[in-house]
C-alpha positions in Angstrom: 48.8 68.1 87.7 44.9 68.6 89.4 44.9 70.3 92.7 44.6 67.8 95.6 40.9 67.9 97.4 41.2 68.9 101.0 39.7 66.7 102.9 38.3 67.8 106.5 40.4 65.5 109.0 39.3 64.7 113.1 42.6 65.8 115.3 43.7 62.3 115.9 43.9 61.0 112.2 45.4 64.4 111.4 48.4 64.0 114.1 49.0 60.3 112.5 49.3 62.0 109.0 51.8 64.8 110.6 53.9 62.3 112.7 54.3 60.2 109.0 55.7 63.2 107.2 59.6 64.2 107.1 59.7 67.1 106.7 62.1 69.4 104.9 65.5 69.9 107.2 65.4 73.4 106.8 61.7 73.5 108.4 61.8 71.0 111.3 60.0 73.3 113.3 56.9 72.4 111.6 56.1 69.6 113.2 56.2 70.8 116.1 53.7 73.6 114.9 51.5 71.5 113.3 51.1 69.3 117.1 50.5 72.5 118.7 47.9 73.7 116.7 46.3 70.5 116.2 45.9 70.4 120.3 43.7 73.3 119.3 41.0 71.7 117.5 37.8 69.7 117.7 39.0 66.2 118.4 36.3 64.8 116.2 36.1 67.4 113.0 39.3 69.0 113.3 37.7 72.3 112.9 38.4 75.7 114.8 41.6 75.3 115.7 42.2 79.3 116.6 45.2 79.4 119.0 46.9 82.4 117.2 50.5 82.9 116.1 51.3 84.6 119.4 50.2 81.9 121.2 51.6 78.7 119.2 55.5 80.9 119.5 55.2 81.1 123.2 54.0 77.4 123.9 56.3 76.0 120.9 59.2 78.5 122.3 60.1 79.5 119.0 60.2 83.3 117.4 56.3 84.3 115.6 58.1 84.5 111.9 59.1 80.7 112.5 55.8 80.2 113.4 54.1 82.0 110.4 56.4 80.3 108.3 55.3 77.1 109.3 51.9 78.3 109.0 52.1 79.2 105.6 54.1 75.9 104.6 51.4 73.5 106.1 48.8 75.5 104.1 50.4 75.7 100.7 50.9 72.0 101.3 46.9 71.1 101.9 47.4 70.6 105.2 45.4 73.2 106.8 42.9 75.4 106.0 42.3 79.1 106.8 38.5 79.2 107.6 38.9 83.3 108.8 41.5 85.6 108.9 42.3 87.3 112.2 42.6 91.1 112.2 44.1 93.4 114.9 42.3 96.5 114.1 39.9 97.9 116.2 39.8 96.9 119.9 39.1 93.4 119.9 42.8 90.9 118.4 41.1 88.3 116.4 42.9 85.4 115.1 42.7 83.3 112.1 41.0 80.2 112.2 42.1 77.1 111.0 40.9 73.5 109.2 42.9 70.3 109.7 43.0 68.8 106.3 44.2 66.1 104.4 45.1 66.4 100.6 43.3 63.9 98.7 47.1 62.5 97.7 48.8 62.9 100.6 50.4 59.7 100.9 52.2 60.6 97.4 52.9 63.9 98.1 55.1 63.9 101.3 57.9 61.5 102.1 56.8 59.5 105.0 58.1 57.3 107.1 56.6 54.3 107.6 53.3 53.7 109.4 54.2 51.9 112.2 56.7 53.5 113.3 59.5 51.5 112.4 61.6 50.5 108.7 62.3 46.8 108.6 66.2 47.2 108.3 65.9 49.8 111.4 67.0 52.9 109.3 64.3 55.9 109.6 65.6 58.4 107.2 66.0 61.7 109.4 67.3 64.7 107.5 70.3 66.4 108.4 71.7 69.8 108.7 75.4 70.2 107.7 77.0 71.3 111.5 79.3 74.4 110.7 81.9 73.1 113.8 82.6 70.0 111.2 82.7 71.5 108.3 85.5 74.1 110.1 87.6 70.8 111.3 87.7 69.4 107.9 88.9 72.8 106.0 91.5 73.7 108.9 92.7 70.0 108.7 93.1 69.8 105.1 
């Protein structure tokens, strides 16, 4: 299959995109992420977006590898794009710089849910963790 383009997005259409997509259960904190770091950028070009990953764990209250995970997911997914790399040699801690972006398919890439909001029957698939309290109750009961 082609690569997807990236396409350049403004903050605002970028956040609809993001709010659309479920993402994987075992991620969920990339939503939250990707919000974060969109507050970050140009409104209008969605460009230099630059809050570093020290930054986005202490706002989004979540540990840096979560956050550098998620970073990494959003841009092997087209969602993002690294303009610079940060660097923390020398004196001065520079950060990388980031791209909102759209892949060129991303309405066939993700599942999404629907786009206003709601699914006519009511039912928004959310993914689900198994909870290890449950699984406990139904071995000890059996």
């Amino acid at each position: 299959m082609p690569e997807a383009e990236l396409i350049p997005t403004g903050r605002f259409e970028w956040e609809k995109i993001i709010r659309r997509v479920v993402f994987p259960s075992n991620h969920r904190s990339i939503k939250l992420v990707a919000m974060m770091l969109a507050s970050f950028a140009d409104s209008r070009t969605g460009e230099n977006a630059r809050p570093g990953e020290a930054r986005l764990a202490a706002m989004c209250q979540l540990g840096q590898s979560t956050v550098r995970a998620s970073l990494k997911w959003l841009r092997e997914e087209g969602l993002i794009h690294r303009v610079s790399r940060g660097s923390n040699l020398g004196q001065s801690n520079l950060v990388d710089v980031y791209q909102l972006c759209a892949p060129s398919d991303w309405e066939s890439r993700f599942p999404l849910l629907p786009s206003h909001g709601k699914d006519s029957c009511g039912l928004i698939v959310r993914p689900r963790r198994a909870n290890p309290n449950r699984v406990a109750a139904t071995t000890a009961s059996q």
